[in-house]
Backbone as a printed PyTorch tensor [residue, N CA C, xyz], in Angstrom:
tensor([[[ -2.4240,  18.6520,   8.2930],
         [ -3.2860,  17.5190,   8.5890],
         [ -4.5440,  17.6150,   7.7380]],

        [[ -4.9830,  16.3990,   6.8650],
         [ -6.0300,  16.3860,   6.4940],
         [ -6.9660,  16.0220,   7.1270]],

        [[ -8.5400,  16.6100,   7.6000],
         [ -9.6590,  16.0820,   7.7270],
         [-10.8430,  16.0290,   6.9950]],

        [[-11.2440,  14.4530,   6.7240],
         [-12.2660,  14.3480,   5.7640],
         [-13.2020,  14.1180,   6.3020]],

        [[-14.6670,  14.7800,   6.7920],
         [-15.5890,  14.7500,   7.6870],
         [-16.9820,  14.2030,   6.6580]],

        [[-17.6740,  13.4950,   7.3910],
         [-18.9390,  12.9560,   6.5470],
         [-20.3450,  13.6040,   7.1870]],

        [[-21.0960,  14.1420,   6.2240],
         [-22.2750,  14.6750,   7.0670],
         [-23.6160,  14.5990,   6.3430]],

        [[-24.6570,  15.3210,   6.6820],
         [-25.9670,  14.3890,   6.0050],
         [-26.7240,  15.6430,   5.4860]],

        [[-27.0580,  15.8890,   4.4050],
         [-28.4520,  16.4570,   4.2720],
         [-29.5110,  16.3910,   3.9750]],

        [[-30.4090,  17.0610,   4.8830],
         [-31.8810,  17.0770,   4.9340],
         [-32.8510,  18.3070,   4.2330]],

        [[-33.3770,  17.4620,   3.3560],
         [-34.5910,  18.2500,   2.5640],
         [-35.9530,  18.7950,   3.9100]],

        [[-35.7520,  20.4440,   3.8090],
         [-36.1370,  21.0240,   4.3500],
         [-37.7620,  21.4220,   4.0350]],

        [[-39.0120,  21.7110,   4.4780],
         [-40.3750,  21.3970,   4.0270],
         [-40.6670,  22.9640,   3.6380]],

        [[-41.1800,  23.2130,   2.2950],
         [-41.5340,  24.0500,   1.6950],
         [-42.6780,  24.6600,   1.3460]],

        [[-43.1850,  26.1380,   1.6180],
         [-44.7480,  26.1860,   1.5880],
         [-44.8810,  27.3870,   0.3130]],

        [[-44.1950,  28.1760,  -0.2200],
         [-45.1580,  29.1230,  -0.7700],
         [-43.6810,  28.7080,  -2.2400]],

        [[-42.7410,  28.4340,  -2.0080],
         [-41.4790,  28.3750,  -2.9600],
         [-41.8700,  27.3330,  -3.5800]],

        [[-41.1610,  27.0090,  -5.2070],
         [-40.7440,  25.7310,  -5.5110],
         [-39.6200,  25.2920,  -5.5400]],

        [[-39.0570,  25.9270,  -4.6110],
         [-37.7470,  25.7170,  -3.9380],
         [-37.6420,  24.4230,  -2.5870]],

        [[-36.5420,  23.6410,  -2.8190],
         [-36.6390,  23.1820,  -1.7040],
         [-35.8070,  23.4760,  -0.7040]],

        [[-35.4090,  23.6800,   0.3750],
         [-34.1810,  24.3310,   1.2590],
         [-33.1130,  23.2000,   1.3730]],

        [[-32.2290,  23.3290,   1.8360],
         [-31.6230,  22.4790,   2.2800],
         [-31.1640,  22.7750,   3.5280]],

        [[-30.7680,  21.5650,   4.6680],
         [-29.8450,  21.6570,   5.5680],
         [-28.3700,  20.8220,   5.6760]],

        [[-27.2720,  21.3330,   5.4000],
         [-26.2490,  20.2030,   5.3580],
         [-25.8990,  20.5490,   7.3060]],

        [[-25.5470,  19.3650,   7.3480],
         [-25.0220,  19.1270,   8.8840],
         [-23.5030,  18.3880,   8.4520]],

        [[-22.2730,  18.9560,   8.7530],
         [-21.2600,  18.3250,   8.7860],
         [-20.6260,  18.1280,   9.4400]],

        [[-21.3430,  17.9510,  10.7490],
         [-20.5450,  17.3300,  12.0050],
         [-20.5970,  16.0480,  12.0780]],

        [[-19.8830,  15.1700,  12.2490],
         [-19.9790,  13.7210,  12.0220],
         [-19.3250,  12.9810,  13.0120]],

        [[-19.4810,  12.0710,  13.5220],
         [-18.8140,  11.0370,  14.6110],
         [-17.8340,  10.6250,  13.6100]],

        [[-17.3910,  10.3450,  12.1810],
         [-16.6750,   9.2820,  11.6250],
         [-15.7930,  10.7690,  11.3250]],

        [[-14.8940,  10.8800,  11.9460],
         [-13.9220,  11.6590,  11.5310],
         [-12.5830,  10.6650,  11.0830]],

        [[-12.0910,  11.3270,   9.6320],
         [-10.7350,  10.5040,   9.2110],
         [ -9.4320,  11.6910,   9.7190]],

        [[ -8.6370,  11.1620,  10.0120],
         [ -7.4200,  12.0030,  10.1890],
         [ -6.3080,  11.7110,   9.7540]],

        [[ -5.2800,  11.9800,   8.7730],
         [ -4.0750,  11.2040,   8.8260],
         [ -3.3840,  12.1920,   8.1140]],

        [[ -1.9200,  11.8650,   7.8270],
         [ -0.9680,  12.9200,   7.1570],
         [ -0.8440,  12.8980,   6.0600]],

        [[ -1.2610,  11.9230,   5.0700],
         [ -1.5260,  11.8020,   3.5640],
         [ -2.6910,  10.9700,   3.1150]],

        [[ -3.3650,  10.9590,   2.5090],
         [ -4.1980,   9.8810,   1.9210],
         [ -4.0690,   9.0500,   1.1560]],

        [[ -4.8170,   8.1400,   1.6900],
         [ -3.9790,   6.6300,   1.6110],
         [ -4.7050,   6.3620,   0.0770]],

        [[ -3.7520,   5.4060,  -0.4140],
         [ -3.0830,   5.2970,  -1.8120],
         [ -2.8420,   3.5460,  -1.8250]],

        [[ -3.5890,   2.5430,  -2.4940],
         [ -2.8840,   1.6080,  -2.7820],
         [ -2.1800,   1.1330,  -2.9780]],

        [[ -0.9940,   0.3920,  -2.6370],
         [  0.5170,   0.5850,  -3.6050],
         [  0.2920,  -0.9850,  -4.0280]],

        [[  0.3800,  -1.0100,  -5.4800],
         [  0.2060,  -2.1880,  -6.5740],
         [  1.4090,  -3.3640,  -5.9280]],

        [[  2.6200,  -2.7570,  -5.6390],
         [  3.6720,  -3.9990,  -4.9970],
         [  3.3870,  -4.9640,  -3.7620]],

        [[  2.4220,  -4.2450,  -2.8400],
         [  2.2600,  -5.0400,  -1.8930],
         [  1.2000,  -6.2280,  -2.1140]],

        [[  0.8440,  -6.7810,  -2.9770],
         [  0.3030,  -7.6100,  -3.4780],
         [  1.3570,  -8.5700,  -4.1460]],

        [[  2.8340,  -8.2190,  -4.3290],
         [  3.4680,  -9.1880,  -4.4490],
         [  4.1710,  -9.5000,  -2.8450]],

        [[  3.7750,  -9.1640,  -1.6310],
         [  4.5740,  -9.5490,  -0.4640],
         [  3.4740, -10.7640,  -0.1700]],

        [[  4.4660, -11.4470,   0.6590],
         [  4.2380, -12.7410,   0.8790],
         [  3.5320, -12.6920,   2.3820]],

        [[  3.4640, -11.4120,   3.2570],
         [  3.3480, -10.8740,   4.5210],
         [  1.9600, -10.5400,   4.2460]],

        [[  1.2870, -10.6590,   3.5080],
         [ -0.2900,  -9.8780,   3.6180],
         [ -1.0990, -11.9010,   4.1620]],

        [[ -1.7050, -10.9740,   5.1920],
         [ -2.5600, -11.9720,   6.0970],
         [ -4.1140, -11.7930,   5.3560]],

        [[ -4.9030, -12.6520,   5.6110],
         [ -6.6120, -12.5930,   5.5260],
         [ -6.6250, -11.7050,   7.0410]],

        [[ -7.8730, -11.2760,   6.6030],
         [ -8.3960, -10.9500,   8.2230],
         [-10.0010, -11.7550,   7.9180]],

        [[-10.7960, -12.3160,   8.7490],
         [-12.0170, -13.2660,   8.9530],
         [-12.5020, -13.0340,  10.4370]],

        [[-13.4830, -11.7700,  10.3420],
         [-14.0570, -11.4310,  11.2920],
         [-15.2200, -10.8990,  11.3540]],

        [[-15.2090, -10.4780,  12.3510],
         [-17.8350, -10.1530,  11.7800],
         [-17.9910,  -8.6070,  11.9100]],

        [[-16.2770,  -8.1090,  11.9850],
         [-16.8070,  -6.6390,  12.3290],
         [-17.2870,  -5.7630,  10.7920]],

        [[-17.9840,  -5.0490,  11.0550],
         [-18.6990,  -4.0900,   9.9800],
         [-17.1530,  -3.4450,   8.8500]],

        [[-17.7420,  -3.8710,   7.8260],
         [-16.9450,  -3.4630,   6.7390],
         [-15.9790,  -2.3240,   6.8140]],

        [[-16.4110,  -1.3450,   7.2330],
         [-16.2260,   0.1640,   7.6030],
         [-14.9170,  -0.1830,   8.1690]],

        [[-15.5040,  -1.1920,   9.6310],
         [-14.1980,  -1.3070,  10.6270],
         [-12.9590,  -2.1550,   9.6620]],

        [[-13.5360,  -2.8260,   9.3570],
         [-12.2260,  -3.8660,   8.3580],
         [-11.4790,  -2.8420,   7.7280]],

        [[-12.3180,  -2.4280,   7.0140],
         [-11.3280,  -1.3670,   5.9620],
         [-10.5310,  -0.7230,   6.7520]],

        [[-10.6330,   0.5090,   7.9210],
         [-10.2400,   1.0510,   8.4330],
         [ -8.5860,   0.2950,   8.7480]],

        [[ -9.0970,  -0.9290,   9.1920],
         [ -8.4120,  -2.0000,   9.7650],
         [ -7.3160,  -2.6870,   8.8480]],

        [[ -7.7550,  -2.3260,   7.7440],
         [ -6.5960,  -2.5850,   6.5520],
         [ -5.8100,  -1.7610,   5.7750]],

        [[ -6.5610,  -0.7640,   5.8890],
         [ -5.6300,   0.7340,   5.5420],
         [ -4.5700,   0.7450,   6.4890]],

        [[ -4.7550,   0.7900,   7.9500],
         [ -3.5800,   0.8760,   9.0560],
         [ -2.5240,  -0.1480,   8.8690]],

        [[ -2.9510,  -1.3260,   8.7850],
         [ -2.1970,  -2.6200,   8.5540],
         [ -1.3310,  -2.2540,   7.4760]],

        [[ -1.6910,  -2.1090,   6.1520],
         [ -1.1550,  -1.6640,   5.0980],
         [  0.1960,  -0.4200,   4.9510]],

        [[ -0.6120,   0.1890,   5.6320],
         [  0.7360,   1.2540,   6.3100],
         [  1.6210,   0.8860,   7.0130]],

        [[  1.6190,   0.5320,   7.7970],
         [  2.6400,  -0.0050,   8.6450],
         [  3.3320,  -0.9410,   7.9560]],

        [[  2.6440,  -1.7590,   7.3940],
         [  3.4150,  -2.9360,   6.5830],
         [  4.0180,  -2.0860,   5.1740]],

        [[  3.7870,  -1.3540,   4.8810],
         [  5.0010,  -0.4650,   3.5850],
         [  6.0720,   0.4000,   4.5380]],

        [[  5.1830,   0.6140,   5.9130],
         [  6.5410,   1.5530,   6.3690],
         [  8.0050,   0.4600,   6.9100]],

        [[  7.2140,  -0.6900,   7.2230],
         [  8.2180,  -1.8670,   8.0050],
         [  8.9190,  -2.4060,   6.7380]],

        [[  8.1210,  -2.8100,   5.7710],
         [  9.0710,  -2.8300,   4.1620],
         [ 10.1980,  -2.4000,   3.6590]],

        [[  9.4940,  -1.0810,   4.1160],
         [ 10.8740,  -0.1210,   3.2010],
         [ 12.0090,   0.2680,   3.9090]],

        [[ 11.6310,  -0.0440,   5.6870],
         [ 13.1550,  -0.1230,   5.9760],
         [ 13.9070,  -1.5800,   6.1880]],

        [[ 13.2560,  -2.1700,   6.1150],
         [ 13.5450,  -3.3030,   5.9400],
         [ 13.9500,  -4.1870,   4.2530]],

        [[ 13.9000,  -3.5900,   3.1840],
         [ 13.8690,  -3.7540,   2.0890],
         [ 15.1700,  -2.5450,   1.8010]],

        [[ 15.6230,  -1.3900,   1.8150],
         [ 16.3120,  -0.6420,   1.8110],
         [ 17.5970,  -1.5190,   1.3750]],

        [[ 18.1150,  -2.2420,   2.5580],
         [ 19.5360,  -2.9030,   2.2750],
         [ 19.6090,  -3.9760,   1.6810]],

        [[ 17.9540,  -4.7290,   1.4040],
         [ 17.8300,  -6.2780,   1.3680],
         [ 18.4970,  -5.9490,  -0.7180]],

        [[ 18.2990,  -5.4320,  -1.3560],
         [ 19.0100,  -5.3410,  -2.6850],
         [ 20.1880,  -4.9520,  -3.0400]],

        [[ 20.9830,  -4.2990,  -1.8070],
         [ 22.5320,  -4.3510,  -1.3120],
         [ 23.1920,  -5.4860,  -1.7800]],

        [[ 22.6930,  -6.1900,  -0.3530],
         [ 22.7110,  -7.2770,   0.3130],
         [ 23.0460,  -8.2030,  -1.0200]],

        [[ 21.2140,  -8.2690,  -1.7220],
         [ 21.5220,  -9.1770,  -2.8090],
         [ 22.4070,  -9.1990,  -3.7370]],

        [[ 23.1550,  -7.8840,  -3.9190],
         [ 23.2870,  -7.7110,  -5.2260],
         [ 25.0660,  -8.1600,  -4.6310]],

        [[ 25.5140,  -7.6570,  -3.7460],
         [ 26.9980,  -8.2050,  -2.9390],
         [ 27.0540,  -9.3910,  -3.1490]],

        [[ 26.2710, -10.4110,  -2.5580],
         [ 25.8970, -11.5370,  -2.4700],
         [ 26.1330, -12.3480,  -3.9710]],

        [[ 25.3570, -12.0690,  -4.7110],
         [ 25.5450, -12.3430,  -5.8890],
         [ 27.0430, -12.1140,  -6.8940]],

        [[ 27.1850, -10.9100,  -6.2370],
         [ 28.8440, -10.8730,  -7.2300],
         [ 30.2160, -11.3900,  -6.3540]],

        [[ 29.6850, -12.0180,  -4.9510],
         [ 30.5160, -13.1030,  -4.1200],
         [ 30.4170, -14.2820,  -4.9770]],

        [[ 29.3390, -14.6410,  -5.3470],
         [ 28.5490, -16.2110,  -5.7320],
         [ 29.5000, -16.1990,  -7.1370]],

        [[ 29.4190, -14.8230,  -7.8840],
         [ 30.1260, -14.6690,  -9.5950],
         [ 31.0950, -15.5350,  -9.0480]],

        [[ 32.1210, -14.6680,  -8.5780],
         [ 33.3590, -14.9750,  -8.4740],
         [ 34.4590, -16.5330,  -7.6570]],

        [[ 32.8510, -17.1760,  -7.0510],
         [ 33.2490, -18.6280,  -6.4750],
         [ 34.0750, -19.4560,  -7.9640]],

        [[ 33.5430, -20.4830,  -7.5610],
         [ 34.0940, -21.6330,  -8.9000],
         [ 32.8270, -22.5610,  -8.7200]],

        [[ 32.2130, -22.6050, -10.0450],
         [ 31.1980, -22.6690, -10.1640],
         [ 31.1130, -24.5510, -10.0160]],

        [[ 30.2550, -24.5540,  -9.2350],
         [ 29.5460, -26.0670,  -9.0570],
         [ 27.9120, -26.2050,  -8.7190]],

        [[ 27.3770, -27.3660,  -8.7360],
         [ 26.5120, -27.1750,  -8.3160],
         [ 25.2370, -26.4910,  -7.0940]],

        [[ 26.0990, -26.5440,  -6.2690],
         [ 25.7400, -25.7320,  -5.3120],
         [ 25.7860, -24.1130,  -5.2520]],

        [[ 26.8680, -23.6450,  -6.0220],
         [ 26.9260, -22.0550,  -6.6390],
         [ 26.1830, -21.9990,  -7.3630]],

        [[ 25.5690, -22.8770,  -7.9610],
         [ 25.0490, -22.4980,  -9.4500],
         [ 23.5880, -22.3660,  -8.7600]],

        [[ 23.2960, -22.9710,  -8.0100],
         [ 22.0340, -23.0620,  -7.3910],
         [ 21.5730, -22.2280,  -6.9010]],

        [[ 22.3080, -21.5170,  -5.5950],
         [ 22.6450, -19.8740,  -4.9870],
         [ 22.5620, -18.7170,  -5.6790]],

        [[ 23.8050, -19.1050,  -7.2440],
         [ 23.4390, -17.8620,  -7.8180],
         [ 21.8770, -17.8390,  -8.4940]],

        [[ 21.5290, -18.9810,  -9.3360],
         [ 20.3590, -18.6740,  -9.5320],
         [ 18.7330, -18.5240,  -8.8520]],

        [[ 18.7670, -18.6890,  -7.1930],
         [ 18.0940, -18.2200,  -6.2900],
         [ 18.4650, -16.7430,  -6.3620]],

        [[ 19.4070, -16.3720,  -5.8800],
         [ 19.8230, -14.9830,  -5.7360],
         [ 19.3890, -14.4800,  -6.5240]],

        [[ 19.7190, -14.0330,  -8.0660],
         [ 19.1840, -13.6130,  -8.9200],
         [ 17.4180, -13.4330,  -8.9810]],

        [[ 16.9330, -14.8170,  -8.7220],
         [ 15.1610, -14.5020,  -8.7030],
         [ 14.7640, -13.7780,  -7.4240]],

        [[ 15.4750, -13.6620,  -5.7710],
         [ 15.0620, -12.7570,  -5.5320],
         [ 15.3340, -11.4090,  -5.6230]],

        [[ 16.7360, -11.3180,  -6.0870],
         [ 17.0180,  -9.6200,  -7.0490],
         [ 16.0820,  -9.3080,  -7.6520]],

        [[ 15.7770, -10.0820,  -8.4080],
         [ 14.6900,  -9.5080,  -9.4670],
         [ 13.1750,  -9.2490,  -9.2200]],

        [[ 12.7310,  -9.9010,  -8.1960],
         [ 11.3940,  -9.8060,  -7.3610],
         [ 11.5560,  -7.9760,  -6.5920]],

        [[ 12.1920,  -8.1590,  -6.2600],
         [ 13.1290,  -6.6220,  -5.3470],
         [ 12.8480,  -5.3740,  -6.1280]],

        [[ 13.4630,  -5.2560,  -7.1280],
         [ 13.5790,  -5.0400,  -8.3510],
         [ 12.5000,  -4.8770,  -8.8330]],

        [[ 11.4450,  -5.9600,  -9.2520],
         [  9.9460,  -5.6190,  -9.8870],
         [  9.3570,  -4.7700,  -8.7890]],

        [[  9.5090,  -5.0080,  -7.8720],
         [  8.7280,  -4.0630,  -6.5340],
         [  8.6360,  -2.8140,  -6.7490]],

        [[  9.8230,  -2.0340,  -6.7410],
         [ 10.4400,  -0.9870,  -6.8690],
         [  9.9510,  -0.4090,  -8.3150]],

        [[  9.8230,  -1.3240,  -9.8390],
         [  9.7250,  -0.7560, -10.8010],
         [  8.4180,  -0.5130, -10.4660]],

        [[  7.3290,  -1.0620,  -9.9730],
         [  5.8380,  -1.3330, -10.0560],
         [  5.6540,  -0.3080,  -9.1270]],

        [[  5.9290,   0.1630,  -8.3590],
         [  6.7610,   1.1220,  -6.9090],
         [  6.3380,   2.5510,  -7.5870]],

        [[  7.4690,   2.5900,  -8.6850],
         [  7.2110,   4.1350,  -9.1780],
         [  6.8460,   4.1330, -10.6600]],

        [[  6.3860,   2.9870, -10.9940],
         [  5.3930,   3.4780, -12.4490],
         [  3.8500,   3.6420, -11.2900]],

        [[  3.5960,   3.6240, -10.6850],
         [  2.4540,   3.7060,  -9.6340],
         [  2.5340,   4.9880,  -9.2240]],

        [[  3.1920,   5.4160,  -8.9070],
         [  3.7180,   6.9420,  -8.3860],
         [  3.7150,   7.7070,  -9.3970]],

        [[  4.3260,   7.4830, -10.1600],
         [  4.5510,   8.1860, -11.7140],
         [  2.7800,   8.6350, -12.8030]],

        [[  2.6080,   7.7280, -12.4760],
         [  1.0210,   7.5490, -13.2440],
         [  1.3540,   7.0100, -14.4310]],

        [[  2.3750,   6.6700, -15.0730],
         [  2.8360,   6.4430, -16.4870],
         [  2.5860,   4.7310, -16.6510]],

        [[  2.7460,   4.7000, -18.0580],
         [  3.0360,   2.6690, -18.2060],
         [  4.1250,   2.8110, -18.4630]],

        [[  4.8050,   3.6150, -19.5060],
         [  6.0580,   3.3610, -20.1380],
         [  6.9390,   3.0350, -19.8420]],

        [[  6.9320,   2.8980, -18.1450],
         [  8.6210,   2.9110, -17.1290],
         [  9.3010,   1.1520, -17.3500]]])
């Protein structure tokens, strides 16, 4: 478990030194706790699921409030996203093999743009992870 604790120091009053003392205090009411540290992930800015939040609470709290949100919403993603490129990709080589009319043609080329949205997720996913551009 990581804890990242915030604390204050105070310049201590000095009489014969030209030293100044210090006191750090690192006990803090704002304790963070969690099992990894949180990390932006560049894909969730392409989900269609990210809400505004419009409220008067103190920045601090928002953030807090969007880091959690954020988590949960990559953890509900990814099991939920897991089969959804299965799915598509089955789907799509059903659609190949119809006889093509307008209405297939339409399907397959929906299908395909959200394969490929899926797909950019995932590449953007782990060139993010990776630290690299080249991927």
């Amino acid at each position: 478990m990581n804890l990242f604790l915030m604390g204050n120091i105070q310049h201590l009053s000095y009489l014969t030194s030209d030293h100044c003392p210090l006191l750090l205090n690192t006990e803090s009411t704002n304790a963070f706790t969690g099992s990894k540290r949180f990390h932006f992930e560049a894909w969730w800015t392409m989900e269609e699921s990210i809400e505004q939040e419009s409220s008067t609470r103190p920045l601090m709290e928002k953030l807090e409030g969007l880091q959690v949100s954020l988590k949960e919403l990559a953890r509900t993603n990814k099991r939920k996203n897991e089969g959804l490129k299965r799915r598509l990709t089955n789907e799509l080589e059903t659609l190949l093999e119809r006889e093509r009319d307008d209405e297939t043609m339409a399907r397959i080329f929906e299908t395909k743009i959200h394969l490929n949205m899926e797909i950019n997720k995932d590449e953007m996913y782990w060139e993010q992870k990776a630290k690299a551009n080249w991927l």
